[in-house]
RODO-2510 file (C-alpha; in nm, 4 decimals, decimal comma):
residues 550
     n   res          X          Y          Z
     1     x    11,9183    10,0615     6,6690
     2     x    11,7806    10,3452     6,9111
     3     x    11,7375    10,6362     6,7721
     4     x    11,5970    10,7869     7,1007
     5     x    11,4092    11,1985     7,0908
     6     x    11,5775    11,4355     7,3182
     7     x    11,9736    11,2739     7,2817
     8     x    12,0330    11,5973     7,0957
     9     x    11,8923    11,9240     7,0420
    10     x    11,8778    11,9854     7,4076
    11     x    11,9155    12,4047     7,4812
    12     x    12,1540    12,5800     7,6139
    13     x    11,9747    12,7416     7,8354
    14     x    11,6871    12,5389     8,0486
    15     x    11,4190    12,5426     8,2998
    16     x    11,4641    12,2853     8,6552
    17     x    11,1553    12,0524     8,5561
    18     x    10,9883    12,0085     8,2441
    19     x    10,6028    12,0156     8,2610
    20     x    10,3862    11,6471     8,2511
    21     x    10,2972    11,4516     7,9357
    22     x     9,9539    11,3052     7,9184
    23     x     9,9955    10,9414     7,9687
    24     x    10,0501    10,7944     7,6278
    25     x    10,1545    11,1111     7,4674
    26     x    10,4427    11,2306     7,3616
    27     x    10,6804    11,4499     7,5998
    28     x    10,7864    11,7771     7,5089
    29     x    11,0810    11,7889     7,2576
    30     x    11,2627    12,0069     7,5263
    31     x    11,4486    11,8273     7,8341
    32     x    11,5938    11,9646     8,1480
    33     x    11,9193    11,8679     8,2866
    34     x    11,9701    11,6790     8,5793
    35     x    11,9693    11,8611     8,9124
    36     x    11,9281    11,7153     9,2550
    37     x    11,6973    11,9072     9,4533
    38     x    11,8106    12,0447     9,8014
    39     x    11,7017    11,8062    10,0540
    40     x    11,4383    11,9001    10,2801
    41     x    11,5450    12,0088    10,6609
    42     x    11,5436    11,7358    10,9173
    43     x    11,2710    11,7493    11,1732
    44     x    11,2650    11,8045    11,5333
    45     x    11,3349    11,4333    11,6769
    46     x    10,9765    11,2537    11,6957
    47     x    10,7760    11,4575    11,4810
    48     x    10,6345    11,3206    11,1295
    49     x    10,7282    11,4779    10,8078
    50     x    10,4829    11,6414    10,5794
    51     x    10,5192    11,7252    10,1846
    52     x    10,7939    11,6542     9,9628
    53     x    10,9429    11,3906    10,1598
    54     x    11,0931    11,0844    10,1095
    55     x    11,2832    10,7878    10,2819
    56     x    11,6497    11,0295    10,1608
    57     x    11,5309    11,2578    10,4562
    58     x    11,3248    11,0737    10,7090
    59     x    11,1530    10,7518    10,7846
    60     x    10,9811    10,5699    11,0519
    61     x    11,1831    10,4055    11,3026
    62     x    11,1344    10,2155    11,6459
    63     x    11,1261    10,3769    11,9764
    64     x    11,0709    10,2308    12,3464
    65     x    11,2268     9,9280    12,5817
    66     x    10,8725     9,7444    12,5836
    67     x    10,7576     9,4489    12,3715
    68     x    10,5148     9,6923    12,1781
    69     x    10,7414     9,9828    11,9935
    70     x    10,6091    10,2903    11,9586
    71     x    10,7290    10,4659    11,5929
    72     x    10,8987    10,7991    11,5740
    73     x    11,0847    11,0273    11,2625
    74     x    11,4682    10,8873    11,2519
    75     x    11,6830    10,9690    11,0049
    76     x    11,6498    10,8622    10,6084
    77     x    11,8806    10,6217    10,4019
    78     x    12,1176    10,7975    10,1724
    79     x    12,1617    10,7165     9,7905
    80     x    12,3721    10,4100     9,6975
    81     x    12,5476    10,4492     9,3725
    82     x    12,5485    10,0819     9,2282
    83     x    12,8540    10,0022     8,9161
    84     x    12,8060     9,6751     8,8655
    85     x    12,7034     9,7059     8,5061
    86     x    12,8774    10,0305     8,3950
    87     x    13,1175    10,2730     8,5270
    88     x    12,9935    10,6346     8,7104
    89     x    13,1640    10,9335     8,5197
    90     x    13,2295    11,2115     8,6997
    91     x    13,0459    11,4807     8,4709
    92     x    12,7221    11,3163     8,4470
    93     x    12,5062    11,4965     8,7158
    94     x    12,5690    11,8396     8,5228
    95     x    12,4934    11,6907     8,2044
    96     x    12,2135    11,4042     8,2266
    97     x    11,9290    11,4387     8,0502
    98     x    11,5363    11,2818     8,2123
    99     x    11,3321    11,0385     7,9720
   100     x    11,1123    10,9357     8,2081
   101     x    10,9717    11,0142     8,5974
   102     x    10,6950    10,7364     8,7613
   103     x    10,6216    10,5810     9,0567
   104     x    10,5412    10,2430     9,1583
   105     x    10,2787    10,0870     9,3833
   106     x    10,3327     9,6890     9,4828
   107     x    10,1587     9,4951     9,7075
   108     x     9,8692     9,6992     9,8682
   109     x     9,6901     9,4000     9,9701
   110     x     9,3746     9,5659    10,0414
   111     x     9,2241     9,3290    10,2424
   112     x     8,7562     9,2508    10,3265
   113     x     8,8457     9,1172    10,6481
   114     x     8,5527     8,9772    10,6602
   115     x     8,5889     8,7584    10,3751
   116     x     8,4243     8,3806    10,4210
   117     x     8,7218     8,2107    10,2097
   118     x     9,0350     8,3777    10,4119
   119     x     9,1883     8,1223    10,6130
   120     x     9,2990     8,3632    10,9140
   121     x     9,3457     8,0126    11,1122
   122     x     9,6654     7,9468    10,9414
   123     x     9,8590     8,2018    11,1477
   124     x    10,0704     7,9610    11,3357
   125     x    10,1723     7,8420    11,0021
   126     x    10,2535     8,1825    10,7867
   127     x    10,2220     8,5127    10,9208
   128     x    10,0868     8,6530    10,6145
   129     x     9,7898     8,4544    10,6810
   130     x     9,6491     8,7640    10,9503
   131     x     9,7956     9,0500    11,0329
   132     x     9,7065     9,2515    11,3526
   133     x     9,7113     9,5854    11,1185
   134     x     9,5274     9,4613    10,7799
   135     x     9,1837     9,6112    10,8745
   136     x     9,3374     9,9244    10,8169
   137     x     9,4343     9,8980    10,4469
   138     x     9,2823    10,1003    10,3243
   139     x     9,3363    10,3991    10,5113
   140     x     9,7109    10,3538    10,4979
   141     x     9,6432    10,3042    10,0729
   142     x     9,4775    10,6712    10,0973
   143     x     9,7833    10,8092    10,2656
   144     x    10,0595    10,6634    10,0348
   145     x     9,8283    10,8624     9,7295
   146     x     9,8464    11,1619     9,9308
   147     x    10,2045    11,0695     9,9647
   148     x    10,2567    11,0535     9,5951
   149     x     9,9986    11,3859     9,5081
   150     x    10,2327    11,6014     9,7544
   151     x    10,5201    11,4994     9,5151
   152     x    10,6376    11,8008     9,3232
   153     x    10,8754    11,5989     9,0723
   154     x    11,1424    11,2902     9,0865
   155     x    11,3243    11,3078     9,4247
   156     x    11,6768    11,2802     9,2026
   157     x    11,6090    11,5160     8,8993
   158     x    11,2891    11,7268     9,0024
   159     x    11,1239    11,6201     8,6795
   160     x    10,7600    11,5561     8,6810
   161     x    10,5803    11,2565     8,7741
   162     x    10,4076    11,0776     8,4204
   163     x    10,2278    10,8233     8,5855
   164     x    10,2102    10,4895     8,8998
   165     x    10,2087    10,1563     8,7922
   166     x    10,1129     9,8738     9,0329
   167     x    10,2720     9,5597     9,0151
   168     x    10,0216     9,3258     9,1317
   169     x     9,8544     9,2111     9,4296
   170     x     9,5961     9,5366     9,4879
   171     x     9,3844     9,3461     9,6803
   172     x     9,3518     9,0304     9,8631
   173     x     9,0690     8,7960     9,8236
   174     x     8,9937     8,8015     9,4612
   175     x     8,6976     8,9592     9,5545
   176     x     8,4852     9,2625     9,3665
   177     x     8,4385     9,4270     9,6887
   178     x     8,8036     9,4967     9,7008
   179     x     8,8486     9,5613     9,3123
   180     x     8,6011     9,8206     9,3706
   181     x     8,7976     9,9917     9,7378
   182     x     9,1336     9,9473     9,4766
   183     x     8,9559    10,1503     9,1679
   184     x     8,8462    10,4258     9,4616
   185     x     9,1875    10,4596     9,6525
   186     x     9,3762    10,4891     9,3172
   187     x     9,0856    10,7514     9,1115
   188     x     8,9308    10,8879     9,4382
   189     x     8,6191    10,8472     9,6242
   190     x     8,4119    10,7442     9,9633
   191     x     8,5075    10,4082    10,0371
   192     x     8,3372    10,1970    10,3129
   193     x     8,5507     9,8876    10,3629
   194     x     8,3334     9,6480    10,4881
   195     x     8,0952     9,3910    10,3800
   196     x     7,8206     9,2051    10,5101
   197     x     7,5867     9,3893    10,7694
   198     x     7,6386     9,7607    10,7237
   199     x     7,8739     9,8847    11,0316
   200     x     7,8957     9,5781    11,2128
   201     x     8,2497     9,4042    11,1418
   202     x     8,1859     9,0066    11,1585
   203     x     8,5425     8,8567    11,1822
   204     x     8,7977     8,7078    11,4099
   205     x     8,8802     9,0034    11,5405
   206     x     8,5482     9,0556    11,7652
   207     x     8,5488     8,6362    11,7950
   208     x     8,6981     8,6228    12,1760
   209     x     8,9801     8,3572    12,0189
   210     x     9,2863     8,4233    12,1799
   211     x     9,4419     8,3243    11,8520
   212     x     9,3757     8,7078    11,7307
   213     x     9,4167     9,0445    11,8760
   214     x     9,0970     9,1502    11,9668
   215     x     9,1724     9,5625    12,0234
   216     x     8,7669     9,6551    12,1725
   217     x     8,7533     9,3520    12,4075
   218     x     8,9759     9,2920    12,7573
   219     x     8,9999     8,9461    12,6409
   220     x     9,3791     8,8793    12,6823
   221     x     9,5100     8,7296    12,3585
   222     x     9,8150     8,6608    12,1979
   223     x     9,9123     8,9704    12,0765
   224     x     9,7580     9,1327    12,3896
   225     x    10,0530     8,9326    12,5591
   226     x    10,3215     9,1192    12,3748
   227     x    10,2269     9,5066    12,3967
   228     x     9,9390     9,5374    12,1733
   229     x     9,6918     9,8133    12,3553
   230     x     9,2980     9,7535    12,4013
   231     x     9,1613    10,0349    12,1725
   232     x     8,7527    10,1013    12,2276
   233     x     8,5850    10,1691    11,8761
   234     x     8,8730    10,0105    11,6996
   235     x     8,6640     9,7817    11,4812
   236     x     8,3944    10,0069    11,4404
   237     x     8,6122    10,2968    11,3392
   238     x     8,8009     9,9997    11,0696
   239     x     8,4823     9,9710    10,9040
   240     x     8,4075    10,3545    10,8947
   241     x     8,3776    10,5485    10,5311
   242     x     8,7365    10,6920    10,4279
   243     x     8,7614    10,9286    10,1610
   244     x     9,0731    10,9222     9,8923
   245     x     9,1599    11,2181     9,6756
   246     x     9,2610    10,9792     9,3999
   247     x     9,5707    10,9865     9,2243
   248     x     9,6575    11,3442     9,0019
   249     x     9,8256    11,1057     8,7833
   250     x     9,7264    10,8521     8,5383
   251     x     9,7572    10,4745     8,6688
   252     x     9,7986    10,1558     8,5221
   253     x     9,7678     9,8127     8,6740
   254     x     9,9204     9,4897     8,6988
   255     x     9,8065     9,1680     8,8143
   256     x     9,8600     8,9375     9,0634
   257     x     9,7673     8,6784     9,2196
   258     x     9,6162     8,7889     9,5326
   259     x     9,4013     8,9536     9,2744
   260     x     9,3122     8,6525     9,0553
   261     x     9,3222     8,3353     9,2674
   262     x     9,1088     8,2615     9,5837
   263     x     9,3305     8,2633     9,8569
   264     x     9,5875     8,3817     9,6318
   265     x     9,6501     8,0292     9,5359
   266     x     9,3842     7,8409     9,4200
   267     x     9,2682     7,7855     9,0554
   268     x     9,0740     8,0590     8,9728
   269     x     8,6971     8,0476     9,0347
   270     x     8,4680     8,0619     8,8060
   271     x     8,1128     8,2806     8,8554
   272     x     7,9676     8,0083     8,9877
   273     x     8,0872     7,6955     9,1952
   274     x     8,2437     7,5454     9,5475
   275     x     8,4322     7,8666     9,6110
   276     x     8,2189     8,1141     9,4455
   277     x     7,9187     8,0221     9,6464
   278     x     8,1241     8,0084     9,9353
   279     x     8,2534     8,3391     9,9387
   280     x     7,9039     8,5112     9,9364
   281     x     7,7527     8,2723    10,1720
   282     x     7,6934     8,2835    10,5119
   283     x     7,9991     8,1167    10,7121
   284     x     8,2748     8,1985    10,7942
   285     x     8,5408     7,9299    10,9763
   286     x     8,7848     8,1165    11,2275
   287     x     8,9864     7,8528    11,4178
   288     x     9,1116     7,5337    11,3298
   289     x     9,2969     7,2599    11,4842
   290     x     9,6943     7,2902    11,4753
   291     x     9,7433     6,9600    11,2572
   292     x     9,4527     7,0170    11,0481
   293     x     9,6189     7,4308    11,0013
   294     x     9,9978     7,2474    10,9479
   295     x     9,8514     6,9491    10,6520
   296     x     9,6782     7,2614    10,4981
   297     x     9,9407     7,4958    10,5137
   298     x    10,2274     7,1876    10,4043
   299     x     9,9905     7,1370    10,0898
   300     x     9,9515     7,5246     9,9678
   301     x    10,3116     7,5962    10,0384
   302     x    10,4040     7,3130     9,8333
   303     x    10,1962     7,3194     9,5353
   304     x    10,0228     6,9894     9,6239
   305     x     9,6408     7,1403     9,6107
   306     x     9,6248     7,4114     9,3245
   307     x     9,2613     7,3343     9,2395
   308     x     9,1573     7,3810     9,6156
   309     x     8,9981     7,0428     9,6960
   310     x     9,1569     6,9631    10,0025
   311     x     9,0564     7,3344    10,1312
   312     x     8,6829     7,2269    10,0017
   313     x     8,6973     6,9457    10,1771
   314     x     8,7836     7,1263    10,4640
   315     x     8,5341     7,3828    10,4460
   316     x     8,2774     7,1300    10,4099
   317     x     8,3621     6,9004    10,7204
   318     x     8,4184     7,2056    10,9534
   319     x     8,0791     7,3323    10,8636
   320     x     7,9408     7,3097    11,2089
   321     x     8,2042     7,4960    11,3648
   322     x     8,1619     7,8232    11,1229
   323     x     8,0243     8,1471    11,2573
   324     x     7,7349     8,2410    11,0797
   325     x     7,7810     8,5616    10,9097
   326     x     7,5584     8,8351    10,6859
   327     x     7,5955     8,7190    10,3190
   328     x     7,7021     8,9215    10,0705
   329     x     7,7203     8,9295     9,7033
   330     x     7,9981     9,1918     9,7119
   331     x     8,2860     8,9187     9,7884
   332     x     8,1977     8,6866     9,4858
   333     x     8,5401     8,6305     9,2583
   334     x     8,6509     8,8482     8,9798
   335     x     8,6994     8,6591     8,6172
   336     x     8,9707     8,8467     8,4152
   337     x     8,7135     8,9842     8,2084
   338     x     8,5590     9,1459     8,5049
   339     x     8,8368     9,2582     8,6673
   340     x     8,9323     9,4384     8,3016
   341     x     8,5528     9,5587     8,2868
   342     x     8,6063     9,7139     8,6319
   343     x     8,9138     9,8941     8,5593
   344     x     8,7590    10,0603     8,2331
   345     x     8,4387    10,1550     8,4019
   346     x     8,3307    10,5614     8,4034
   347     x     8,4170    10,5793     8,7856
   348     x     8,7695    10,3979     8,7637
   349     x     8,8851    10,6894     8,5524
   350     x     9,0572    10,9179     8,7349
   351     x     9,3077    11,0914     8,5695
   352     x     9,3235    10,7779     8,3141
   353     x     9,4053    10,6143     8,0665
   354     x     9,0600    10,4345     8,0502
   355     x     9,1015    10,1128     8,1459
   356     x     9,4440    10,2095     8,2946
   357     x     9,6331     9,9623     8,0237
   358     x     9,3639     9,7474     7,9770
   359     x     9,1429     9,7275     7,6500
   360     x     8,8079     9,5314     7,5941
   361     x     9,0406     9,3378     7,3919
   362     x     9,2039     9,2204     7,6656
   363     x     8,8847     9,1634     7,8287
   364     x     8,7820     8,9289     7,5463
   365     x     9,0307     8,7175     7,5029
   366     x     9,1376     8,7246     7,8802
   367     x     9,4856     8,8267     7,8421
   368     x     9,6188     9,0412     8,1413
   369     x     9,8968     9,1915     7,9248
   370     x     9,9553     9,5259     7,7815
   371     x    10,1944     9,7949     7,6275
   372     x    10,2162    10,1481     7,7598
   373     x    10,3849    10,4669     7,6661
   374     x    10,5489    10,6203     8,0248
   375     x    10,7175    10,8939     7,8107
   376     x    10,8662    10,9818     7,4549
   377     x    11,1364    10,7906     7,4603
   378     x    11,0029    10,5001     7,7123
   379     x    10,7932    10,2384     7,6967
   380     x    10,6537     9,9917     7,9671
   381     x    10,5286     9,6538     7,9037
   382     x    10,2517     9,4941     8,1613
   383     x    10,2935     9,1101     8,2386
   384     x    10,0551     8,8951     8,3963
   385     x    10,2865     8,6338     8,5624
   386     x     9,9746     8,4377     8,7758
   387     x     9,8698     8,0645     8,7896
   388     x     9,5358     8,0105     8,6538
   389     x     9,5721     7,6987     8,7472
   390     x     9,6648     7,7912     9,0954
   391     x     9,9838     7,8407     9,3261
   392     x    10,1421     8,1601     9,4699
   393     x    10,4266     8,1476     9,2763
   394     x    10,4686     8,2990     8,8918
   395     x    10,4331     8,1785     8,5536
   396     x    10,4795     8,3123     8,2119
   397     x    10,4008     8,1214     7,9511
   398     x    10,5094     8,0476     7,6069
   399     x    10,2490     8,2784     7,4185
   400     x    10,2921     8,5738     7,6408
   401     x    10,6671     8,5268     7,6032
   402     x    10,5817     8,5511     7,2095
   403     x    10,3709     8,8381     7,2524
   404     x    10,6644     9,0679     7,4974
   405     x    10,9432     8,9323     7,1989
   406     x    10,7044     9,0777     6,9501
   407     x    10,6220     9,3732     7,0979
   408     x    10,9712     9,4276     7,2028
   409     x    11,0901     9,4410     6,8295
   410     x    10,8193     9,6894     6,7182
   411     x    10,9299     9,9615     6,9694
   412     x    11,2986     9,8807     6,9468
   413     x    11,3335    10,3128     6,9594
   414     x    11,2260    10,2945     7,2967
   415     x    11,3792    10,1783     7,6438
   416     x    11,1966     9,9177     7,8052
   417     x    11,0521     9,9160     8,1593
   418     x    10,8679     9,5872     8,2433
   419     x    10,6465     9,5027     8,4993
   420     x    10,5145     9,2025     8,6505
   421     x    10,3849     9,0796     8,9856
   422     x    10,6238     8,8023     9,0304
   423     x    11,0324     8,8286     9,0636
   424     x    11,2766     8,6571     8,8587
   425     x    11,3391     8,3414     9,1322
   426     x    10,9763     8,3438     9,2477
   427     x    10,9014     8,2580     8,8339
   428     x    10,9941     7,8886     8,8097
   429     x    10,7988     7,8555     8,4512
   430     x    10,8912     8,0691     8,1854
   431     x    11,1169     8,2737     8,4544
   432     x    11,4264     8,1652     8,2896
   433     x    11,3206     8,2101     7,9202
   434     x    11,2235     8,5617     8,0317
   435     x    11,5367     8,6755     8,1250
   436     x    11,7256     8,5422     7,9052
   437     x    11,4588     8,7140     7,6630
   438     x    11,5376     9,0761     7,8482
   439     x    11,9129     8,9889     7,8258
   440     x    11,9353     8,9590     7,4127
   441     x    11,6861     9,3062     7,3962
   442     x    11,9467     9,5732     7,4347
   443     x    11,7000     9,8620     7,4895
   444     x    11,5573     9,6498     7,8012
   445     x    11,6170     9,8925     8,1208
   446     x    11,4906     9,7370     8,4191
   447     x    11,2527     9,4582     8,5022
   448     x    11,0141     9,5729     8,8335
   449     x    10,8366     9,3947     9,0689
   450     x    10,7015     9,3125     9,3933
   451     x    10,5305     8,9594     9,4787
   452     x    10,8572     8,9074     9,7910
   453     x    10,7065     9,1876     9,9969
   454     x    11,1104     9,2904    10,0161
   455     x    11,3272     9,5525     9,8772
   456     x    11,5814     9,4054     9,6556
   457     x    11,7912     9,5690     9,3466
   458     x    11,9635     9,2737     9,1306
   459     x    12,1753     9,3345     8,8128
   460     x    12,0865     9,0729     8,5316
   461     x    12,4538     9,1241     8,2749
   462     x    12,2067     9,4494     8,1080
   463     x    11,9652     9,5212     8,2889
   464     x    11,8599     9,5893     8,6752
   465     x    11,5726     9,4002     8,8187
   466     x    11,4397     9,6563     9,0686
   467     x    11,1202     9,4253     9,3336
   468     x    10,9820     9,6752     9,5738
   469     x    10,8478     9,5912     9,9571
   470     x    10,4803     9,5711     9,9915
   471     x    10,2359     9,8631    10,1676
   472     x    10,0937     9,5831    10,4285
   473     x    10,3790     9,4952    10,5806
   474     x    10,6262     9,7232    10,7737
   475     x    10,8334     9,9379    10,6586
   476     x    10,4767     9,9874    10,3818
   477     x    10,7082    10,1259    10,1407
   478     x    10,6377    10,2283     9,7472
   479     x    10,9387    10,3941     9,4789
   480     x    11,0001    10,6116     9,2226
   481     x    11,1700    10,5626     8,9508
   482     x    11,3490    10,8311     8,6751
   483     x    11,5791    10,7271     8,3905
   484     x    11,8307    10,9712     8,2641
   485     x    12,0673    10,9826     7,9918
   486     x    12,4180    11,0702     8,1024
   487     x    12,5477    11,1865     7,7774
   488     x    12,8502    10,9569     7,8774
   489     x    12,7186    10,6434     7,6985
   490     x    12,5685    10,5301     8,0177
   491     x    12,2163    10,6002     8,1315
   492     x    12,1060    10,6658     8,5436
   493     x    11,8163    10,4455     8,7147
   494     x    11,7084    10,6481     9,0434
   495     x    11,5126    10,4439     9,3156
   496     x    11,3634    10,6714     9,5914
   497     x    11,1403    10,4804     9,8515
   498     x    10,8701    10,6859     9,9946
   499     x    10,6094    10,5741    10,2937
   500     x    10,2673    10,7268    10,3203
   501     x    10,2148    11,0353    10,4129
   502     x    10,0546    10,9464    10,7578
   503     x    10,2797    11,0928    11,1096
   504     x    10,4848    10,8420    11,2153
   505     x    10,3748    10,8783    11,5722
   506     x    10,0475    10,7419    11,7120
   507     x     9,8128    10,8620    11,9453
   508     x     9,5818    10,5931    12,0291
   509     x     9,2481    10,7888    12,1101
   510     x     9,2726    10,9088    11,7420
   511     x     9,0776    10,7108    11,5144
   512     x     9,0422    10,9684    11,2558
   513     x     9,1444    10,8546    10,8977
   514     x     9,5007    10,9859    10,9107
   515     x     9,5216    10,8156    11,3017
   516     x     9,4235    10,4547    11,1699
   517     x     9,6662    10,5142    10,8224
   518     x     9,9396    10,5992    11,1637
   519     x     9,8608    10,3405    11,3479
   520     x     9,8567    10,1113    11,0944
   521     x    10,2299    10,1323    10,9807
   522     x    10,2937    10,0754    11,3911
   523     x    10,0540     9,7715    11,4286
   524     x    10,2818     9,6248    11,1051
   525     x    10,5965     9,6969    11,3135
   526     x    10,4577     9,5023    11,5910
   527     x    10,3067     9,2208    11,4241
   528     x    10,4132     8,8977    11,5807
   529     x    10,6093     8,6568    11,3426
   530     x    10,6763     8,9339    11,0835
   531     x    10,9380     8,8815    10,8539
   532     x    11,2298     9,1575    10,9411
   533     x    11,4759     9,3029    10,7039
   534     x    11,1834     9,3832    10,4466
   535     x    11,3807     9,6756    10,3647
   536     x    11,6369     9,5268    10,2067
   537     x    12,0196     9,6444    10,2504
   538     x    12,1782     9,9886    10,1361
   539     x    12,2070     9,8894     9,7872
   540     x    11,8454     9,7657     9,7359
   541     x    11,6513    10,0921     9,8922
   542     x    11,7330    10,4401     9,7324
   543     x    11,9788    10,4112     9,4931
   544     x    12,1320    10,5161     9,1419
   545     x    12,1639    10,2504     8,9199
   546     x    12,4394    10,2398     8,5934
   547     x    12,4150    10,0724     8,3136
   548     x    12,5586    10,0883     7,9539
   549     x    12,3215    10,2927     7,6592
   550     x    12,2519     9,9924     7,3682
***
């Protein structure tokens, strides 16, 4: 059935890397063979890395006795050859051919922390509810794209970069003010993350609560109490105008449901209504009582309030208690057709596609689904696994299941990548028909994600599912990816984690944009009641995966 370009032909004599494909081309007809480059020489203990560096040669670890750890350069994880679904030969690394070189972005979260409709008061509950470091997003989102532009190729073959893919949850709040930061971090631009009264942050974190780390005050608050430093000009440097280079590569996103439910969870607004108005209005609630925080919690967790109205209800009795805050129209909630609209707008461009997978069709008929060429002989397929209807957890439905069948069969001379914001056991409707869907399509490669915030590499019988870690929480990690043909009847998936490019050490007086994207990946360290062990275990961080050609 696959008749796949480049499986012969290949010369006799050839170059280390092949040069880029314009997304949605096709590659060259020539291919390199597979060489590892030479790692890159281990740096003096403390210092940060810089260029072509990955997690195989450094990464950030802890350092200190105190409550508060400070983050210095350790040493990197090695590669983890995985067998589980076909054997390693011996010969393959001098005679594996590339078909395709990408990286993927997961989980950026980039987060208007001054948003009326976050519910920062629910951090005894979950700790993803605030985090000490999320005013910084967006800086540490600039550094992991200067992370990816210092790239020079795949970390395992050398062979250039096509393209990044996202895999849901860009931003937070459903908002247009973060759709807007997203579309500038990823294409390039000035970026002033904040909303409301120009320069003047208006959020918990300048509230006096004890419940939140409040870095410019000498109020002592909980996170105060375990290491975290006073830092004048913290908040107003958070707010500050950052500048991203923008990708060199074309982009494509995928959605999630940070990006299209209030909350994350909620049914989706509509332009106008309870939460709509809300969200550009002019209160903002900050502290709630433990009971009230543990009902609210116990009904979102469990799926017993996806169309909001116990949180309305709430809003509306604790009214009197709000802080009153600077409107703005900036926050209101993105409709799919919006959010598509966005994406295809003359500044989103970048380095393209327009649109970056989406098509006014899409925008039309509201379907957040999508094929992509990632090279000549690959092919990546876009899901949009979110609730409408509201909850945190995925959804595929029967059309869309249709539709990826369909599609599927038309480009059955291409391996299949697909993508989706949601994991298989985070999927409880239509996550079973979907992989048993993936499992009867023999040129299906890998399914990738994100949605757990963790590292984890599973083998589904043919294919791998590959779900990355998120860039909020520590260790802020995204991969790359490259497929190769052994020429042994099995094919190579490579999984390299890279950070941002930021110095893993801090220097607290520098609140420059590369010392917040620092001090950012050290505040996520710290954070109290983060999850640990968000970097999986050997086998789910940088890795070669086997598998059987169809």
């Amino acid at each position: 059935m696959l008749g796949l370009a480049g499986s012969a032909g290949v010369a006799a004599t050839l170059a280390l890397v092949t040069a880029p494909a314009p997304a949605g081309s096709a590659a060259p007809a020539t291919r390199t063979r597979v060489r590892p480059l030479r790692a890159a020489p281990a740096p003096a203990a403390g210092d940060a890395p810089h260029g072509n560096t990955t997690t195989l040669t450094h990464r950030a670890v802890p350092s200190g006795d105190g409550p508060f750890k400070r983050l210095v350069t350790g040493p990197g994880w090695g590669r983890t050859v995985r067998t589980e679904l076909a054997p390693a030969g011996r010969q393959r690394a001098g005679q594996a051919v590339p078909l395709a070189s990408f990286v993927q972005f997961t989980d950026l979260h980039l987060v208007d922390v001054q948003h009326p409709l976050r519910y920062e008061y629910l951090r005894a509950e979950t700790a993803s509810a605030w985090r000490p470091q999320e005013a910084l997003s967006v800086a540490g989102a600039v550094s992991l794209v200067e992370r990816v532009n210092a790239l020079s190729g795949g970390p395992a073959t050398g062979t250039a970069l096509s393209c990044v893919v996202t895999t849901g949850d860009n931003t937070d709040n459903n908002s247009r003010a973060e759709l807007e930061w997203f579309v500038q971090v990823m294409s390039g631009g000035r970026i002033t993350p904040d909303t409301g009264e120009p320069l003047l942050y208006e959020g918990v974190q300048d509230s006096g609560l004890r419940d939140y780390w409040q870095p410019d005050s000498d109020v002592r608050d909980r996170d105060k109490n375990v290491g975290y430093p006073k830092l004048d000009g913290y908040l107003r440097a958070a707010v500050r105008q950052v500048t991203s280079p923008g990708l060199k590569l074309p982009w494509y996103a995928t959605v999630g449901n940070h990006d299209a439910l209030p909350g994350g969870c909620f049914a989706a607004a509509d332009a106008r209504g309870f939460f709509a108005d809300f969200a550009v209005g002019d209160r903002k609630l900050m502290t709630l009582s433990r009971d009230r925080a543990a009902q609210l919690w116990r009904a979102v967790d469990q799926g017993l309030d996806p169309e909001g109205a116990r949180f309305k209800e709430l809003l509306r009795t604790e009214r009197r208690r709000m802080r009153v805050v600077t409107p703005d129209p900036r926050r209101a909630p993105v409709t799919p057709r919006e959010y598509v609209r966005t994406l295809a707008g003359p500044h989103a461009l970048g380095h393209g596609p327009a649109g970056h997978g989406y098509t006014e069709a899409n925008a039309e008929d509201g379907t957040l689904y999508y094929t992509f060429r990632i090279s000549e002989d690959v092919m990546g397929y876009s899901l949009d696994t979110t609730r409408r209807d509201g909850h945190y957890k995925g959804r595929v439905g029967a059309a869309q299941l249709r539709w990826l069948k369909r599609k599927l069969a038309e480009h059955d001379d291409s391996y299949a990548l697909v993508f989706s914001h949601h994991t298989s056991t985070t999927t409880p409707e239509g996550g079973t028909e979907l992989l048993a869907l993936l499992r009867e399509t023999p040129h299906v490669v890998a399914w990738v994600n994100g949605h757990s915030h963790r590292n984890r590499i599973t083998p589904h019988d043919t294919f791998w599912e590959v779900s990355t870690a998120s860039h909020i929480d520590f260790p802020q990690l995204a991969r790359t990816l490259e497929l190769v043909d052994n020429k042994d009847g099995t094919l190579s998936l490579f999984t390299t984690l890279i950070e941002s490019a930021a110095p893993h050490r801090t220097d607290f007086t520098d609140l420059s944009q590369t010392g917040l994207a620092s001090l950012y990946r050290e505040l996520a360290f710290n954070a109290p009641g983060t999850r640990r062990g968000l970097e999986g275990d050997e086998e789910d961080r940088n890795t070669e995966l086997l598998l059987r050609k169809p």
